[in-house]
N, C-alpha and C positions, 0 to 999 in steps of 0.2 A: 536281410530276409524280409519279405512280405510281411507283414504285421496285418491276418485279418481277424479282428478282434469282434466282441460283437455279438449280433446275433451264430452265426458260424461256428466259432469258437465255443461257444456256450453249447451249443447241442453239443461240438465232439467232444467236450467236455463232460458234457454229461451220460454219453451213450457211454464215455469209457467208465466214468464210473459205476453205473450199472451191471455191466458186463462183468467189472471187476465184483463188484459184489453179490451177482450170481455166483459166479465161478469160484467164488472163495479165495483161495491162496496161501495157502497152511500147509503145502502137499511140502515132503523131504525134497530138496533140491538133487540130493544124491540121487533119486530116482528116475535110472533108464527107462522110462516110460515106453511100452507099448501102445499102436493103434492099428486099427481096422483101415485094412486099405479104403473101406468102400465110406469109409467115416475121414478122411485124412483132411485135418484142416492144420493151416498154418497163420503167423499172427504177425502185425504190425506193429513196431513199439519208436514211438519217437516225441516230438512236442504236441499235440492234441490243444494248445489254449497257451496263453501269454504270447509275447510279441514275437515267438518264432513258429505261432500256429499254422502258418503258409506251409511251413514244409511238412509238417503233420500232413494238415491238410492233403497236400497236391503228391506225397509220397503214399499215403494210403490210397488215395484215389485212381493214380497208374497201379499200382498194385490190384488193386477192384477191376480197373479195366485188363490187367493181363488173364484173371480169375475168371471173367464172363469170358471174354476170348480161349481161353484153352478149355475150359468146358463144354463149349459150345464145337468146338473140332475146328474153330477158325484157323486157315494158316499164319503162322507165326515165325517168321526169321530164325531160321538155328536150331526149331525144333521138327525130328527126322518123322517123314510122313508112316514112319515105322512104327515110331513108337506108342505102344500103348498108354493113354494119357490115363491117370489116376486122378478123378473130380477134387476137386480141391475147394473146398471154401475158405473165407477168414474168420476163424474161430474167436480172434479177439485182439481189437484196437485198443492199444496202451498207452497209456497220454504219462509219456516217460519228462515230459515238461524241460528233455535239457539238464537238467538237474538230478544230483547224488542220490537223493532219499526215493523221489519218484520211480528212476531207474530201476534200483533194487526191487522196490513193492513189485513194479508193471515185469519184473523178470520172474519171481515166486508165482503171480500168475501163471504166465505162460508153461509152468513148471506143472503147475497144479493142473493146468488142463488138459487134460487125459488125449485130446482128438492134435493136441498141436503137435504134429510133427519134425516143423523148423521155423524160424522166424525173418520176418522182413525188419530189418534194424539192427540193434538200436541206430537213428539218426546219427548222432552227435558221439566225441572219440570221450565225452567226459562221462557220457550215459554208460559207451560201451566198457570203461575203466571200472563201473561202479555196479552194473547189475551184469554187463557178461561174466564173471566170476560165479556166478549163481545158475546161469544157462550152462556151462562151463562142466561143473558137475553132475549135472542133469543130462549131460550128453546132448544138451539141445545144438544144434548148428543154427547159427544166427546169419544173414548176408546184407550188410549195409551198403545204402546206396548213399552214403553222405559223408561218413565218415575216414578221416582222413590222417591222423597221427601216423606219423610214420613206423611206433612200437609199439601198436595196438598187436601187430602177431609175431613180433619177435624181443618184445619184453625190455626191458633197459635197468638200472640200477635202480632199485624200489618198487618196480613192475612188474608182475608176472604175465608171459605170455601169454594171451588169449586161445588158445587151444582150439575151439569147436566158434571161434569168430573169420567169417570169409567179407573178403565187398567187390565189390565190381566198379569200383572208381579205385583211382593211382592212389598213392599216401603223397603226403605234403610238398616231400622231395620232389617228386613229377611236376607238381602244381608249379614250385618255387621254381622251373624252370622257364619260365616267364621270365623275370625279373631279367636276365639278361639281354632281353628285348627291349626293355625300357631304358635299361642303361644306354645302351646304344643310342635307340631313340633322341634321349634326352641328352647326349651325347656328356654323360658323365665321367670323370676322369677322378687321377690320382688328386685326393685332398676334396674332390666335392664333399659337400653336407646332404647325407638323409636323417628322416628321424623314421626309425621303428617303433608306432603303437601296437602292443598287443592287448587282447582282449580279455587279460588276465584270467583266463580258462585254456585248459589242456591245448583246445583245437587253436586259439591265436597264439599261444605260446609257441604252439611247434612252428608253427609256419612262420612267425616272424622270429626263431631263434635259424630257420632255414634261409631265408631271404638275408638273414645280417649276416652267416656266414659269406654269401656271395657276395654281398655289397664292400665286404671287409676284403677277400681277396681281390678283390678289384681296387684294393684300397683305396674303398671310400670312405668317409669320416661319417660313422653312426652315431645318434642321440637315440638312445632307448629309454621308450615310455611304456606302462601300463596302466591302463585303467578300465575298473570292469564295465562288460556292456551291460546295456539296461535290463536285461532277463535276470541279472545275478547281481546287480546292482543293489547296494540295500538302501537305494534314496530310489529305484527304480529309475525310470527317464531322465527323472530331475535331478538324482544324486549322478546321472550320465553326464548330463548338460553342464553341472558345475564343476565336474573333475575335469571335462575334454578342453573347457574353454580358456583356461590359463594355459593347457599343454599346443591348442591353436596360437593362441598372442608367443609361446616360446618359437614354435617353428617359422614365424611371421618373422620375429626380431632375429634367431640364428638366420633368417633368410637361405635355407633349404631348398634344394633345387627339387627334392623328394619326398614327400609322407607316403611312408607303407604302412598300412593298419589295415588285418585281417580280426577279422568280428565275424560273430553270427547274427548280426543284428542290421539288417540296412537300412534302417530308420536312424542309429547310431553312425553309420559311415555319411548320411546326409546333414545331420547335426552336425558330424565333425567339419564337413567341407562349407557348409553353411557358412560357420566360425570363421574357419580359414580366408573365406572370401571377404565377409567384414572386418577381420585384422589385416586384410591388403598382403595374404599370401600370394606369391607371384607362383609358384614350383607348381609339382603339378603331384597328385593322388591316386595313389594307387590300393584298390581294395581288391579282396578273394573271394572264395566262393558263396560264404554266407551273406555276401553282401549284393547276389545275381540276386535282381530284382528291379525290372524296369519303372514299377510304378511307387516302389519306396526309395531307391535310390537310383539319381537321373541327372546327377552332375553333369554337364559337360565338358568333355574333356579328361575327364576320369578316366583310370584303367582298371579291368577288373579281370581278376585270372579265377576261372575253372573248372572241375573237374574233369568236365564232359564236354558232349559238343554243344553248337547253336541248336537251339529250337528247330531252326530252317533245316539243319541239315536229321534230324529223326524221321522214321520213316512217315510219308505222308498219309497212308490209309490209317495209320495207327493215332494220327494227331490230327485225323477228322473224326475219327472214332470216339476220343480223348473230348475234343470240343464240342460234338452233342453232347457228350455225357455231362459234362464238368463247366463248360461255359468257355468262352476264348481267353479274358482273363488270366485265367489258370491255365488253357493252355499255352498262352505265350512265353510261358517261365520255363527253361531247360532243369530247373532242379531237382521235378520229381520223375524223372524220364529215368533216369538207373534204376530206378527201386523197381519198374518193372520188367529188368532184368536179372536185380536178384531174387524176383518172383517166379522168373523163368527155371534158373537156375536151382530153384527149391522144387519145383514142381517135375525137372526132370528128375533130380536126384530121385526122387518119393517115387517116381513111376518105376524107376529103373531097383530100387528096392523094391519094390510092391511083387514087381517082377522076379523078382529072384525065391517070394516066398509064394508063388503062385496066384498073388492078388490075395495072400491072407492077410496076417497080423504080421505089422513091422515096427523095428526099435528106430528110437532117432538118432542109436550109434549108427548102425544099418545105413539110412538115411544121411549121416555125417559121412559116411565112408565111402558112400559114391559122390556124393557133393563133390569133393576134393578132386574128382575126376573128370567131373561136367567139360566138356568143351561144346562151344556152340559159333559154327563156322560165318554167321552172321546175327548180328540182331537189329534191333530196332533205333539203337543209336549209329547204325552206318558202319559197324566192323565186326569183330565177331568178340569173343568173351571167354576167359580159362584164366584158371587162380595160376600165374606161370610167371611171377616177379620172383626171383629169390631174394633178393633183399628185401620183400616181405613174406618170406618163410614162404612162397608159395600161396598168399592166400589172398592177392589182391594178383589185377593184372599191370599188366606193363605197357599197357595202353597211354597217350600222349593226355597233353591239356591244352586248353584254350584260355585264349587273350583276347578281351573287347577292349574298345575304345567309343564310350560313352556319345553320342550324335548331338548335336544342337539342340533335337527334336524329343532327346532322352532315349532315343533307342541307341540298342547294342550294338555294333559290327564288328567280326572276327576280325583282326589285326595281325594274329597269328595263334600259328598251331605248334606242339613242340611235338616232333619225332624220336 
């Protein structure tokens, strides 16, 4: 992920503190809160500051720009020239950092504040693990545009189901459906060596426990490693560098036709291939989503799988709109372009509730209960959008993922799309 640290980082840092300390956060999580149509705000909750502030960053910012755009009566892909829009502001950006303790706080927020309706997030499936349980009982309806576990909504041994959590990107499974591409590609067979790094957090665990299923039925010969990335590192960067670079000189000496290591960090997937190239790895690298970032990570020859589409293919009024506001930059990155569909997708719900109580006062069960029904026959990323996976309970869609292969020059080009 973009690492922009800095002056950047520090104000959203510090507006989310703020905000959070107006707002308090003491309110009972159990409480179905009520709000005023004419008052209905909804909230952001994801990294705001450390080395994955890009997606903070660039996911509240499509969110802002879907927020001017439908209050303004702009047209918008998917949403019906019928319907009555409900103004919507962002009541409160929560710098959920990624991380367990932050999660929970930035979720009693959003809990406590009377005008939040729904929320854009959490980012991350380890955020979602740790404070959706608190929106959960709150009746809050959450819609992530990044997160990916594949039992974020239907639970597993130790897990309880996320209830009142929806996203508009595939879970892992979808994602992991790449890898069969590469095999190919790299024309791997019975008995090759890969080696699996995960990122020793929920999001690279799933995805590299999904990838070595497939690489295992293809009987290939897996090496699994973990080690944590620099956000959750407790040497930070540096406790990164000295864990990856013995696990680079292994994959060098097993001579590895493959490294798969999905991270949220792509400043960490560039240290790793760094390594790799000074120990005289010959194989080739393949990273995931957390790791889409042209100007942090720019290997050549690298593969990186996910969620969503190219940049290139979003709609183009909507990503010139996007680059006055935010800068080119930011908008050359495909990874905060979902979030302003499941802003879309909060903002119909709230209308279509609002509507039902005549533009009074409405609950965020209310609110939850039409969410669940949203369909939208096109959007901004080039297809249309409806929670209509059953193998995620319904609450993600079944929508495909995408494959780059890294250019000489550092940019991205689709390689493949999976159907």
């Amino acid at each position: 992920m973009l690492k922009r640290v800095g002056a950047t980082a520090a104000i959203a840092a510090a507006f989310a503190v703020v905000v959070a300390t107006t707002l308090g956060g003491t309110a009972s999580a159990k409480t179905d809160r009520t709000a005023l149509c004419k008052k209905a705000g909804i909230g952001y909750a994801g990294p705001l500051s450390g080395g994955a502030s890009f997606l903070g960053d660039d996911q509240s910012n499509w969110e802002k720009l879907f927020i001017k755009n439908w209050n303004a009566g702009k047209r918008i892909p998917g949403v019906s020239r019928r319907l009555h829009r409900v103004k919507l502001n962002l009541a409160l950006a929560g710098d959920s950092q990624l991380k367990p303790g932050p999660s929970r706080s930035v979720a009693r927020q959003m809990v406590a504040n009377h005008k939040i309706l729904g929320m854009v997030g959490f980012a991350g499936s380890n955020e979602n693990l740790n404070g959706g349980p608190i929106l959960d009982k709150a009746k809050l309806p959450y819609v992530s545009g990044s997160a990916t576990l594949d039992t974020l909504a239907t639970g597993a041994p130790g897990q309880k189901a996320l209830k009142y959590f929806y996203r508009v990107v595939p879970p892992n499974a979808v994602q992991a459906r790449t890898v069969p591409y590469v095999i190919n590609k790299l024309n791997l067979k019975n008995g090759s060596k890969v080696m699996v790094v995960d990122d020793g957090e929920s999001y690279g665990i799933g995805l590299a426990g999904d990838a070595q299923a497939i690489f295992k039925a293809h009987k290939i010969k897996v090496t699994r490693k973990s080690v944590k990335e620099t956000d959750n590192n407790p040497g930070g960067a540096a406790g990164f560098a000295a864990q990856i670079a013995p696990v680079a000189l292994q994959a060098a000496a097993l001579k590895v036709k493959l490294v798969y290591a999905p991270t949220q960090d792509a400043g960490d997937s560039q240290t790793f291939t760094d390594d790799l190239k000074t120990d005289g790895y010959k194989g080739a690298f393949m990273a995931t989503d957390g790791s889409v970032s042209p100007t942090q990570f720019h290997t050549a020859g690298a593969y990186v799988s996910f969620f969503g589409p190219a940049i290139t293919s979003v709609n183009k009024k909507f990503r010139a709109r996007y680059t006055k506001a935010y800068g080119s930059s930011s908008a050359s990155d495909p990874f905060g372009t979902p979030s302003f569909v499941a802003a879309e997708m909060l903002g119909v719900a709230i209308s279509k509730a609002c509507a039902a109580t005549h533009g009074h006062r409405v609950s965020r069960a209310a609110v939850a209960k039409k969410l669940k029904k949203v369909k939208l026959s096109s959007t901004i990323l080039g297809y249309g959008m409806s929670f209509n996976n059953p193998k995620d309970a319904f609450h993600g869609p079944i929508n495909s993922a995408t494959l780059f292969l890294i250019q000489a020059n550092g940019s991205y080009k689709e390689v493949f799309h999976t159907t």
